[in-house]
C-alpha positions as CSV (number, residue, x, y, z in Angstrom):
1,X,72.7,-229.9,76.7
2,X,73.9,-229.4,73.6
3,X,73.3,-226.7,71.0
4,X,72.3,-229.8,68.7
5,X,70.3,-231.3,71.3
6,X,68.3,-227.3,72.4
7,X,67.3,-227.4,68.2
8,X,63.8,-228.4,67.2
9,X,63.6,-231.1,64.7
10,X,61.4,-230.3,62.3
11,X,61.8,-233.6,60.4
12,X,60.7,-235.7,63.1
13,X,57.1,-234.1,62.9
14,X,54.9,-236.2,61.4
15,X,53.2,-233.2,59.8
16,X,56.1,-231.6,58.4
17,X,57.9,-234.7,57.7
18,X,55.3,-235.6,54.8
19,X,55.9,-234.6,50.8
20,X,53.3,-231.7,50.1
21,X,52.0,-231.6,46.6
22,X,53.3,-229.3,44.6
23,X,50.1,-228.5,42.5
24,X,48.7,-227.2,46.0
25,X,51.4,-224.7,46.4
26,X,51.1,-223.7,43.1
27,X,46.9,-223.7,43.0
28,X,47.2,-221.0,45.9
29,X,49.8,-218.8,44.2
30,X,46.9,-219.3,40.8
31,X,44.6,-218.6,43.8
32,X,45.9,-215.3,44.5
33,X,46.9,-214.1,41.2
34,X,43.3,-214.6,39.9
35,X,42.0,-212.4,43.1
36,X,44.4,-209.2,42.0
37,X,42.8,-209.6,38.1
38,X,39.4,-209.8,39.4
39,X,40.1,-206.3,41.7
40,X,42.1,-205.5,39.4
41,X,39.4,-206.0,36.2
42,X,36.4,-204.8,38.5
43,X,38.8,-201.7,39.3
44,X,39.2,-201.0,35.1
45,X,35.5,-202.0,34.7
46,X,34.4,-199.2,37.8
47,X,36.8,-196.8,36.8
48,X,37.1,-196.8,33.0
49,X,34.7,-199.1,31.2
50,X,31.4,-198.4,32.9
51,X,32.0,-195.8,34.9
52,X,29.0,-193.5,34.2
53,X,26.8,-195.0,36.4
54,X,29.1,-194.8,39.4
55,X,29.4,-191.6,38.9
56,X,25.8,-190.5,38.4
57,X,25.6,-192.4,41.9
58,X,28.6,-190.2,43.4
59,X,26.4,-187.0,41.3
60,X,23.4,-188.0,43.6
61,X,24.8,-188.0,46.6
62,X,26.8,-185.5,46.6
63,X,26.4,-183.5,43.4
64,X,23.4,-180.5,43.3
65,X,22.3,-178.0,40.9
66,X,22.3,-174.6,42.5
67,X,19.2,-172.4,40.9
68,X,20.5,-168.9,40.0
69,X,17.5,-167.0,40.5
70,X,16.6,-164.2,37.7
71,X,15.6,-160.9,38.2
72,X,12.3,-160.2,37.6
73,X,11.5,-158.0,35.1
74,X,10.0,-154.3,36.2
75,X,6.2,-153.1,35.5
76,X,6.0,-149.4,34.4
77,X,3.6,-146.7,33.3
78,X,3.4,-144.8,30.2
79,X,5.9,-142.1,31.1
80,X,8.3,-144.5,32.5
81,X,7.3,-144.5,36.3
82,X,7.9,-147.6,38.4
83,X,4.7,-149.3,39.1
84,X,6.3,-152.7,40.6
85,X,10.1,-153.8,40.7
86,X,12.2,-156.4,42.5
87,X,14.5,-155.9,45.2
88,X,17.0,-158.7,47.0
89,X,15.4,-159.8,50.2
90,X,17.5,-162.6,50.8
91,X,15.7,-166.2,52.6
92,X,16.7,-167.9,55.8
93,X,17.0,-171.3,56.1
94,X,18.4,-173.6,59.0
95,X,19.9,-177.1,59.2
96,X,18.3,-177.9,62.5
97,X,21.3,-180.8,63.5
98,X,24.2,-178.3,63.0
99,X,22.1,-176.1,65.7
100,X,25.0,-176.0,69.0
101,X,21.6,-175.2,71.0
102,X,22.8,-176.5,74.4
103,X,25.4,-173.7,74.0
104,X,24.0,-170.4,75.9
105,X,25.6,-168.0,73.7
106,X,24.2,-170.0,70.8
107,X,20.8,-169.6,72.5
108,X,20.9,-166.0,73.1
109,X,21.6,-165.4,69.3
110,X,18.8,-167.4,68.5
111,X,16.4,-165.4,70.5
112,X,18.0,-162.2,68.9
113,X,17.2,-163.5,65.4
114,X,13.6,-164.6,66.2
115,X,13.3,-161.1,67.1
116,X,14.9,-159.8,64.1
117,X,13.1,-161.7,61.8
118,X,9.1,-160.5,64.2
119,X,9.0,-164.3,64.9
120,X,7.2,-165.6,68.0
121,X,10.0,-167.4,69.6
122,X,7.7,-170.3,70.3
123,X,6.9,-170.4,66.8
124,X,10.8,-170.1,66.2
125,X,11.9,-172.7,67.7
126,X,9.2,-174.8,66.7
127,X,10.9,-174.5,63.1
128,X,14.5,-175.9,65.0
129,X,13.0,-178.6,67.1
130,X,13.4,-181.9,64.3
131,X,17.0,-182.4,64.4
132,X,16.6,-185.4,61.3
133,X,15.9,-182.5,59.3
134,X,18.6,-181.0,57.1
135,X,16.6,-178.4,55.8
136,X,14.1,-175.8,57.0
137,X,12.6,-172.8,56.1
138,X,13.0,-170.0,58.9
139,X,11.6,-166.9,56.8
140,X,11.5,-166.2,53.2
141,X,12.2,-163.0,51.6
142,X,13.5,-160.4,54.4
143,X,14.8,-157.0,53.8
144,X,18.7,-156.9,53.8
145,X,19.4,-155.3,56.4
146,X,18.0,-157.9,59.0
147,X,19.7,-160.0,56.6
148,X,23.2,-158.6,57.1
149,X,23.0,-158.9,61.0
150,X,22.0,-162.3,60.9
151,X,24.3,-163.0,58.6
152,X,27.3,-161.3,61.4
153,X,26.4,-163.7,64.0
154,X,28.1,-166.4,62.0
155,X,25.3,-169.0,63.1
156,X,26.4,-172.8,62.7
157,X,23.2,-174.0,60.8
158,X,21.7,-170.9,60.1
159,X,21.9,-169.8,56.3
160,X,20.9,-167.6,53.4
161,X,19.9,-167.8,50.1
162,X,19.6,-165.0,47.4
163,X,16.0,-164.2,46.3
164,X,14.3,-161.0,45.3
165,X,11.3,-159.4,46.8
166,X,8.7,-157.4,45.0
167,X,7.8,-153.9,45.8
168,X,5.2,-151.8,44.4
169,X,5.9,-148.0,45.0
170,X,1.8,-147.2,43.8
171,X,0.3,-149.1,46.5
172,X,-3.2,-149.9,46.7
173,X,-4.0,-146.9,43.4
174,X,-2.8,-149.4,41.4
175,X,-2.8,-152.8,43.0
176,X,-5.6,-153.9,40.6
177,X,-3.7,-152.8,37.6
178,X,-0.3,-154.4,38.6
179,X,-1.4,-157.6,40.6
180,X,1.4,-158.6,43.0
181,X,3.6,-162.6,42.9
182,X,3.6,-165.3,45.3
183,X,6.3,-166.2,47.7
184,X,8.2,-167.8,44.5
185,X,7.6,-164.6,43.0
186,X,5.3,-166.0,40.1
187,X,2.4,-163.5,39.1
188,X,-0.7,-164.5,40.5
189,X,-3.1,-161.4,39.5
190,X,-2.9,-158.7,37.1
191,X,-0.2,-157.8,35.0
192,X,2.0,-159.9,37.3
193,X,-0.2,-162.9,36.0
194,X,-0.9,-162.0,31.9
195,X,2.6,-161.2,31.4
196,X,4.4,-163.7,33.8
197,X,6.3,-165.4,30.9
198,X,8.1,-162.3,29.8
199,X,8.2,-160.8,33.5
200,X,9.9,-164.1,35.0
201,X,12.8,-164.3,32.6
202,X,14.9,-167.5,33.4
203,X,17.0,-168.8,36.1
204,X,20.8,-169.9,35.3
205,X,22.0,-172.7,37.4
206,X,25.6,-173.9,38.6
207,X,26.4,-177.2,39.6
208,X,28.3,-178.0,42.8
209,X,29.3,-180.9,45.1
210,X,28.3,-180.8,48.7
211,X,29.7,-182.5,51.8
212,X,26.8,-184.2,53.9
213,X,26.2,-181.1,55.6
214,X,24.9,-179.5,53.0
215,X,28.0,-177.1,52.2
216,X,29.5,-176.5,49.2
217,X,33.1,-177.8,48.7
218,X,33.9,-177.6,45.1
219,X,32.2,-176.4,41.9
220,X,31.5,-179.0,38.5
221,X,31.1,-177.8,35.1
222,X,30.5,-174.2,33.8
223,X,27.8,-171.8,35.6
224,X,24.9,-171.0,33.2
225,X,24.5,-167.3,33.8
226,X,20.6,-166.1,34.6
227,X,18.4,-164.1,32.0
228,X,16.5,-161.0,33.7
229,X,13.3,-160.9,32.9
230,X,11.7,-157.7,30.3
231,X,10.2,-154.8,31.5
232,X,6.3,-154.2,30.6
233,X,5.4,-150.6,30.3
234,X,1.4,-149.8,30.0
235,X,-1.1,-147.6,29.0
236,X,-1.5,-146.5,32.6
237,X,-0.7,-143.3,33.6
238,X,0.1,-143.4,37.5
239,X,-1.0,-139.8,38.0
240,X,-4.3,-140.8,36.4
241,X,-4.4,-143.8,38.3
242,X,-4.0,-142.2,41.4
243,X,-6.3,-139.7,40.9
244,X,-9.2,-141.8,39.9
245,X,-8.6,-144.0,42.5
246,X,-8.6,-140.7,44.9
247,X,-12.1,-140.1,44.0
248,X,-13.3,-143.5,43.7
249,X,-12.9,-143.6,47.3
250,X,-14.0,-140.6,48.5
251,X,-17.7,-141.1,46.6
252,X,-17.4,-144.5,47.9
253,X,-17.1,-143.4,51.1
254,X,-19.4,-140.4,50.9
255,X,-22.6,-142.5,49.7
256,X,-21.6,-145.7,52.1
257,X,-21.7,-147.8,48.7
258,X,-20.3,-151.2,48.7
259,X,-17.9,-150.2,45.8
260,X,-16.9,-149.2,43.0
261,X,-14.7,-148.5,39.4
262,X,-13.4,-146.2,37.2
263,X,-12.4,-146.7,33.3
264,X,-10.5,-144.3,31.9
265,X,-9.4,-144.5,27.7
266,X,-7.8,-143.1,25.6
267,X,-10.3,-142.3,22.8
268,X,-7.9,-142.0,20.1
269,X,-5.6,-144.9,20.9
270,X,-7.6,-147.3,22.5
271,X,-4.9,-147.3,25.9
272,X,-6.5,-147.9,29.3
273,X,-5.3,-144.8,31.1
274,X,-6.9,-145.7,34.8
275,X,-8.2,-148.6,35.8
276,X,-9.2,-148.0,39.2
277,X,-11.2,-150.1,41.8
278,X,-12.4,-149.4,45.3
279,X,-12.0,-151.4,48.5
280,X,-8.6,-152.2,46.8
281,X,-5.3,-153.9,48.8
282,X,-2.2,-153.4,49.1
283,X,-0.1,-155.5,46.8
284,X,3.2,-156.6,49.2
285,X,0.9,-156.9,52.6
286,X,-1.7,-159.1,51.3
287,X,-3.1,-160.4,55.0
288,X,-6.3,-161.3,55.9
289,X,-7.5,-160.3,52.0
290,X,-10.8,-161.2,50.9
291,X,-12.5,-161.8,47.0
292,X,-14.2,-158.5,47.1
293,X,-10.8,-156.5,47.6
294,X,-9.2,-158.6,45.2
295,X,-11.5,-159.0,42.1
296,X,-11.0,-156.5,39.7
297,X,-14.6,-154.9,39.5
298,X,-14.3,-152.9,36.3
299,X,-13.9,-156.4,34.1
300,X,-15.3,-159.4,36.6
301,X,-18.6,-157.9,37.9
302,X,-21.3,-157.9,35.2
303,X,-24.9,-155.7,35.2
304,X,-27.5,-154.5,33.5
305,X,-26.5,-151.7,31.6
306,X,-29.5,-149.3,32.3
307,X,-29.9,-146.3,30.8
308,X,-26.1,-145.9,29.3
309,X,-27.7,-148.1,26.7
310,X,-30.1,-145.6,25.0
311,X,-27.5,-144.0,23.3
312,X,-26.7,-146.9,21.5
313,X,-30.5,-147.6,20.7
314,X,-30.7,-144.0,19.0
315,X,-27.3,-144.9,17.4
316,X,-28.4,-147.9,15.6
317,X,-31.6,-146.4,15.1
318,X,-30.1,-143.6,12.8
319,X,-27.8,-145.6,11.2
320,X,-30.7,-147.9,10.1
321,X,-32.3,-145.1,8.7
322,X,-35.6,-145.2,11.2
323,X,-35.3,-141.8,13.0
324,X,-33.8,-138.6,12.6
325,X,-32.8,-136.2,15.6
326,X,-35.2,-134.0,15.1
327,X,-38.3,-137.4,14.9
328,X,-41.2,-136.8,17.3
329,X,-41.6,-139.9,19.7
330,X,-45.1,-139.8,21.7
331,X,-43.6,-140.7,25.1
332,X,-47.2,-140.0,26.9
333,X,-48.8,-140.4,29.5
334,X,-45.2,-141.9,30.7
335,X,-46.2,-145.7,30.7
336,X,-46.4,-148.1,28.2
337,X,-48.0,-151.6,28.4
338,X,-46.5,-154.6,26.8
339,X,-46.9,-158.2,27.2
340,X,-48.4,-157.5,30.5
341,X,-45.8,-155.8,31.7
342,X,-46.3,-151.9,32.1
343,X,-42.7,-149.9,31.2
344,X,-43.1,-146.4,33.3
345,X,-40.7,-143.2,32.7
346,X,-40.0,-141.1,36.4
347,X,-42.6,-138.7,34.6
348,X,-45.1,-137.7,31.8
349,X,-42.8,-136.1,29.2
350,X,-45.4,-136.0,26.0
351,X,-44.2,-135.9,22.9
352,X,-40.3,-135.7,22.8
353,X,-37.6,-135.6,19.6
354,X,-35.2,-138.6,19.8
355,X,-32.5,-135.6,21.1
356,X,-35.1,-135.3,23.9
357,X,-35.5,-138.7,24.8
358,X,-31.9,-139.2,25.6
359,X,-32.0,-135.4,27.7
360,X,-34.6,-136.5,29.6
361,X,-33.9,-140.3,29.6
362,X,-37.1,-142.0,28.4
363,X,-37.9,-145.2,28.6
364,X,-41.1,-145.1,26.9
365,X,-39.4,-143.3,24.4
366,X,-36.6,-145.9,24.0
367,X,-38.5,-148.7,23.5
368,X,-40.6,-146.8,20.5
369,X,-37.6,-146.2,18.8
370,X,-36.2,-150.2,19.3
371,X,-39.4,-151.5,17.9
372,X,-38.8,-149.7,14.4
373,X,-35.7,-152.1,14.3
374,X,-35.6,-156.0,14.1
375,X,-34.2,-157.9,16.9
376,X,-31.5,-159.0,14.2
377,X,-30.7,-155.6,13.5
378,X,-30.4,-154.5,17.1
379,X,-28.1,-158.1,17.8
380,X,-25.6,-157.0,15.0
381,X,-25.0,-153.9,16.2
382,X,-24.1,-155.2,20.1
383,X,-21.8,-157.5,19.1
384,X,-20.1,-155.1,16.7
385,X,-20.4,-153.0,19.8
386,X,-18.5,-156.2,22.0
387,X,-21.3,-157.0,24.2
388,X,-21.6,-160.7,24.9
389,X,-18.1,-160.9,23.8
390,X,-14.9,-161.3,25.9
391,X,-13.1,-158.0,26.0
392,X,-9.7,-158.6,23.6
393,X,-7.5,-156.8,26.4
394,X,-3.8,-158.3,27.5
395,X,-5.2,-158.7,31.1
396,X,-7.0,-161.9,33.2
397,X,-10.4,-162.2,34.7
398,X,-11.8,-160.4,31.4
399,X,-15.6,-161.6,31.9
400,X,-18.1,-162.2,28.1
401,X,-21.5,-160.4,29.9
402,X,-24.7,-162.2,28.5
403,X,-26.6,-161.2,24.9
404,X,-28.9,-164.3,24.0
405,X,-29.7,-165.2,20.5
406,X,-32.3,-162.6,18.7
407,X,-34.0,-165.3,17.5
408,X,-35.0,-166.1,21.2
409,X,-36.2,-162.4,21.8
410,X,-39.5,-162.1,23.1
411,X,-41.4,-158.3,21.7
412,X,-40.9,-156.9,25.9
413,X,-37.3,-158.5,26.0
414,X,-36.7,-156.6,22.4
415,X,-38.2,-153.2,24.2
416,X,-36.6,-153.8,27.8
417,X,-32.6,-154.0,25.9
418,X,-33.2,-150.8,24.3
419,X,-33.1,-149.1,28.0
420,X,-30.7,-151.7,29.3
421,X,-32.4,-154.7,31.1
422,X,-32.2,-158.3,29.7
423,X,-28.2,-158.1,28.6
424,X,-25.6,-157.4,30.8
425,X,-21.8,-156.2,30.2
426,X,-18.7,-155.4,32.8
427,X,-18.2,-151.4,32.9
428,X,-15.1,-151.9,31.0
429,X,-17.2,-152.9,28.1
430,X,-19.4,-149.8,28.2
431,X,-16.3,-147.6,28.3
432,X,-14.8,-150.2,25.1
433,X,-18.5,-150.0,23.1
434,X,-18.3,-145.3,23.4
435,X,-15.1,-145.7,21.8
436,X,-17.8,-146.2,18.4
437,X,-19.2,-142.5,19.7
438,X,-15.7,-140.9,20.5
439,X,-14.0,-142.4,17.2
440,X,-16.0,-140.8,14.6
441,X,-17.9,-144.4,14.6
442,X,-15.3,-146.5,14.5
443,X,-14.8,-149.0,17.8
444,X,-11.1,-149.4,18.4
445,X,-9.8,-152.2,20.0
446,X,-8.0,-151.1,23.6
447,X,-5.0,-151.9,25.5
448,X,-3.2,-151.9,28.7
449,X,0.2,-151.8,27.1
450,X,1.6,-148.7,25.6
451,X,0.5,-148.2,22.1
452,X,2.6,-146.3,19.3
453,X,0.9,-147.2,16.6
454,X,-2.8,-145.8,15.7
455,X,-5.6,-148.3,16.3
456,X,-7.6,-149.7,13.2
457,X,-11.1,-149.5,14.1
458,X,-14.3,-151.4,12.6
459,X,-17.3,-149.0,11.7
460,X,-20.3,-149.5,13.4
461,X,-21.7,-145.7,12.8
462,X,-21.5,-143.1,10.2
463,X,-19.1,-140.2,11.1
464,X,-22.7,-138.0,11.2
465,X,-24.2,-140.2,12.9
466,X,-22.1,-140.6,16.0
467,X,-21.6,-136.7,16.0
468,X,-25.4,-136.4,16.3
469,X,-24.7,-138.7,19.1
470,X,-22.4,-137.3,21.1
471,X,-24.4,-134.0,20.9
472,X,-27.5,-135.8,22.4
473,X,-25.4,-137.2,25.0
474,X,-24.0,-133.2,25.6
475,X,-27.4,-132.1,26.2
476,X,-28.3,-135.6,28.6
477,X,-25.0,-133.8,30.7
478,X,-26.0,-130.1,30.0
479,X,-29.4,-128.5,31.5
480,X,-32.6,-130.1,31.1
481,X,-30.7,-133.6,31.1
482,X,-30.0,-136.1,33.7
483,X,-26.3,-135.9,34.6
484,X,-25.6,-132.0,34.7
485,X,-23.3,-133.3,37.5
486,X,-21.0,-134.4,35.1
487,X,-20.5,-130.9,33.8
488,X,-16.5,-129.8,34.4
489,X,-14.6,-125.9,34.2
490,X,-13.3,-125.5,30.6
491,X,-14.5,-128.6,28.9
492,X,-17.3,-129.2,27.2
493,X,-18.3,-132.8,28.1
494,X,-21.1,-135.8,27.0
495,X,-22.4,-138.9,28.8
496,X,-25.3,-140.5,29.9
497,X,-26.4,-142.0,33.5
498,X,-27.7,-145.3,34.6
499,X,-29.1,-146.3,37.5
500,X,-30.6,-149.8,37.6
501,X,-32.0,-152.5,40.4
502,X,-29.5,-155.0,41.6
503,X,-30.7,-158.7,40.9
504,X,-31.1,-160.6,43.2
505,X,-31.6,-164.6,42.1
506,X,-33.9,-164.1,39.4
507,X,-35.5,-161.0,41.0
508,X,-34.7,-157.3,41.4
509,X,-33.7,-155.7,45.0
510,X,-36.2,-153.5,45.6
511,X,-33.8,-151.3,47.8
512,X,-30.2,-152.3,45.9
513,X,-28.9,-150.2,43.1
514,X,-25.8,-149.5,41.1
515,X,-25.2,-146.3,39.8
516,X,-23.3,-145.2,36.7
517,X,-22.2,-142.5,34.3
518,X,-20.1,-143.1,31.2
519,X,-19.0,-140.5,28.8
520,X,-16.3,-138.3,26.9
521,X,-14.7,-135.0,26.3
522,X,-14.9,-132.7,24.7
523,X,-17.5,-133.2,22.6
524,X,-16.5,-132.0,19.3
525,X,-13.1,-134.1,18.8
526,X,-13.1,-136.9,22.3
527,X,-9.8,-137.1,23.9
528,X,-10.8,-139.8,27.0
529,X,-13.6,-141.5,27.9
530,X,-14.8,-142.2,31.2
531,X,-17.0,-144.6,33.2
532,X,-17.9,-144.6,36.4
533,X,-20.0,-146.9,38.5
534,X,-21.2,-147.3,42.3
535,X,-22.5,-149.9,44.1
536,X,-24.8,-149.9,46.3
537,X,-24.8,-146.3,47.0
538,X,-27.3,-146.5,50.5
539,X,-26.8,-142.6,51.4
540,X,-30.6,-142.1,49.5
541,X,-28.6,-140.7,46.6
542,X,-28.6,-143.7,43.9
543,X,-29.3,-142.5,41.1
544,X,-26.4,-142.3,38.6
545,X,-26.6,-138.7,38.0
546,X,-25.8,-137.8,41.7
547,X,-24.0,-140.7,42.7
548,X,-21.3,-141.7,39.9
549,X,-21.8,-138.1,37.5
550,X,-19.3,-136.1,39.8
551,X,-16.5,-138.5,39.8
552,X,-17.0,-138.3,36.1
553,X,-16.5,-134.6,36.3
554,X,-13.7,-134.5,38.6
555,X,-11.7,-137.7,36.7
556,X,-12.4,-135.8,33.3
557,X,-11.1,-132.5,34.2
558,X,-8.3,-133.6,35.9
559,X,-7.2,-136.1,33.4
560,X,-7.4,-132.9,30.5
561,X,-5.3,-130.8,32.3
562,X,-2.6,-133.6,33.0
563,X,-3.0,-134.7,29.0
564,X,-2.3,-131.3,28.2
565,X,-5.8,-131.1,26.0
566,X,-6.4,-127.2,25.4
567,X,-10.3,-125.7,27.1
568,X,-12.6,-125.5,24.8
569,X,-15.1,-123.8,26.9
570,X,-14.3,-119.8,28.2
571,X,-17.1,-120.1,30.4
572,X,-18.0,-121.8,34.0
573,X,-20.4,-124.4,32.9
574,X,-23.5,-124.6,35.3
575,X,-24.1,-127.5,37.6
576,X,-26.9,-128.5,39.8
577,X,-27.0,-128.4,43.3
578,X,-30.3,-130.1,43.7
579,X,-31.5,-133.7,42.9
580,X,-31.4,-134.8,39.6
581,X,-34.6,-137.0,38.0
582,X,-33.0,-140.2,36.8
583,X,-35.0,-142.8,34.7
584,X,-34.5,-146.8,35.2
């Protein structure tokens, strides 16, 4: 055959043989061309015209925002001593999928850092179990150190992030002073809490793009730099602090009471220099904690004042021009009947001077003296005083007390306030309302922050008047009077005791007390003042004299010496040894 005759005739197909259009030939090339504008326009529109929303999409998936955490600011006393700061204590976290668990050396590091991190392996790998999850907690906030070996295995899917860790050097002294953060390390009591704003300071950021693993590959944009958060230096001394708390406890202890609290001011300033409570906590191991270690006693808990209110009775008294010192009150035979209700003193004390009835704590005698006074009167001068007012202190949980209208006072409710019963106020407001006794009879306002500048007080006395005041309550403290307890070595010292029934719904325990002592030294020109209250003392020693007076001493002549305040007394000053008579 033929080379001709082995070719393929393409010709005599009838197929190929036929005349094709050529607008078909030329609607495929038209065909085409129009395909690579489309790609070609949907490639411009993606990329250039509208490309922001593609991108944003890309930003979602792939894009984060990396918090920079701040350091918190620090929480220091008035000399400068650190009462809470912030350490690094970085957080593990785990991408459970990235786990090589079936790997026994894998495994064997993963027991090692359940133990490392005090984890009950069960509980351990309970966290690593949900392989769909890309992100876990493991622990938050561990001390470096564990940190650092964990960090030496070189884990696949185990990982750390920077945060910072509060520690408060103080302890349970101070713990309801300073308050502590949460996990996030926001304040959630104390100072932590009123001044979280300025404590925080604000996180920076820095954005980054991530490969689905969750790793970083490359950072976006500029990194916006943290701002540490301020320092907050208080009032507070820590030595003070620590030393009423000291013997907060120990009376606590000593007279199986339920609790108790310290004030301590500064009488010229206004600064809280101790603010001590008793069962307290410790602020960075906060389990199992209940409400009664937790509330802040001195400013939450409200009660009838007792008998720390007479002074302020014969106060408003002399200001209103009623009595002298030296007036004769007919305090016989030690009961008084009024509205059906009889108003007893512990015993028949005749015919006392208004100096006598705060010695000897008279009831009968207090009420004589409020009745020469309108209920109006005796109002104005407890809310110049701050009772049924909400203490203006920097500081959370501040509680108002009660004080109802005068114009609702009934005659007995009139006589029952001047000895304390019908009002109630937190024992940071008694301390607040002697600062009118201490200040030449001025109240002050107070602080928990350090305080340069002298306070501007509102007059509620006469200079003469609150001297003659503070000499009555030197002679309540002194012999003859109810809290000779309170008496200290060196200083000469003035207060007055309270002892009072516990209510109990809208009655009075007849076997539940709280017992108090608030005063000042020294006499002549007040440096602090001091209050002190017990509750529930339930050794048989409740009265406020025996129970709360020798805390008062010991706080006072402690805090003097540490303030540097010069004696004022040569001579040991005498101090009971027996049981004390204490009036309700």
């Amino acid at each position: 055959m033929s080379r001709r005759d082995r070719s393929v005739r393409y010709t005599t197909s009838p197929l190929l043989a036929s005349k094709t259009p050529v607008w078909r030939s030329k609607f495929i090339v038209a065909g085409i061309a129009f395909g690579f504008l489309g790609l070609a326009g949907r490639a411009a529109y993606v990329q250039v015209f509208n490309n922001s929303f593609f991108q944003r999409q890309g930003e979602v998936r792939f894009a984060r925002t990396l918090e920079l955490p701040a350091n918190r600011g620090r929480i220091l006393d008035r000399n400068g001593l650190i009462l809470a700061s912030s350490v690094v204590a970085p957080s593990i976290w785990a991408i459970p999928e990235d786990i090589e668990r079936d790997d026994p050396e894998v495994r064997a590091k993963l027991k090692l850092v359940a133990k490392l991190l005090e984890m009950p392996q069960k509980d351990f790998d309970k966290k690593l179990q949900d392989e769909d999850k890309t992100f876990v907690w493991i622990k938050r906030q561990v001390d470096e150190p564990i940190a650092k070996q964990i960090a030496a295995m070189n884990l696949k899917g185990i990982y750390q992030r920077k945060e910072y860790k509060r520690q408060y050097p103080e302890g349970e002294a101070a713990a309801h002073v300073v308050g502590f953060t949460n996990v996030e390390d926001s304040g959630q009591e104390g100072i932590e809490l009123a001044f979280n704003k300025e404590l925080a300071g604000k996180a920076g950021s820095r954005r980054v793009i991530k490969d689905r693993l969750g790793r970083v590959v490359e950072g976006v944009g500029d990194i916006v730099p943290p701002l540490d958060g301020q320092d907050i230096q208080l009032s507070v001394d820590s030595k003070v602090q620590f030393f009423a708390y000291q013997k907060l406890r120990d009376a606590v202890t000593a007279r199986k009471a339920k609790a108790g609290s310290v004030v301590v001011l500064d009488s010229i300033t206004g600064e809280v220099l101790a603010l001590a409570n008793y069962p307290s906590y410790v602020p960075d191991k906060r389990q199992n904690l209940t409400g009664e270690q937790l509330r802040n006693r001195a400013l939450t808990d409200t009660f009838e004042p007792g008998s720390t209110m007479k002074p302020i009775t014969v106060g408003m008294a002399l200001e209103a021009g009623r009595v002298k010192p030296s007036t004769l009150i007919e305090t016989g035979p030690g009961r008084y009947q009024l509205g059906g209700f009889t108003i007893s003193d512990t015993h028949n004390y005749g015919t006392l001077t208004v100096e006598g009835v705060i010695q000897k704590s008279s009831n009968v005698g207090a009420l004589k003296i409020a009745q020469k006074m309108t209920p109006h009167e005796m109002w104005d001068t407890y809310t110049a005083l701050g009772y049924g007012q909400k203490p203006q202190i920097q500081f959370p949980g501040a509680v108002t007390g009660r004080l109802r209208p005068w114009k609702t006072w009934k005659p007995v409710e009139q006589a029952t306030m001047a000895y304390g019963y019908g009002l109630s106020a937190s024992l940071f407001q008694m301390a607040h309302s002697y600062t009118a006794f201490a200040h030449d009879g001025s109240i002050i306002p107070v602080t928990i922050l350090k305080n340069s500048e002298p306070p501007v007080g509102v007059r509620v006395f006469s200079p003469s008047n609150a001297l003659a005041v503070r000499k009555m309550l030197q002679m309540a403290a002194g012999p003859g009077g109810t809290g000779t307890r309170a008496q200290t070595v060196g200083y000469s010292v003035g207060g007055k005791s309270g002892t009072a029934h516990k209510q109990v719904g809208k009655g009075y325990a007849s076997n539940k007390y709280r017992a108090w002592f608030t005063g000042m030294a020294p006499i002549e020109k007040p440096r602090i003042i001091v209050a002190v209250m017990i509750d529930e003392p339930s050794d048989g020693q409740y009265f406020g004299g025996v129970a709360a007076a020798p805390v008062f001493s010991e706080v006072v002549q402690q805090t003097l010496r540490m303030m540097n305040v010069a004696p004022d007394l040569a001579v040991k000053p005498l101090v009971m040894t027996q049981g004390v008579d204490e009036s309700f």
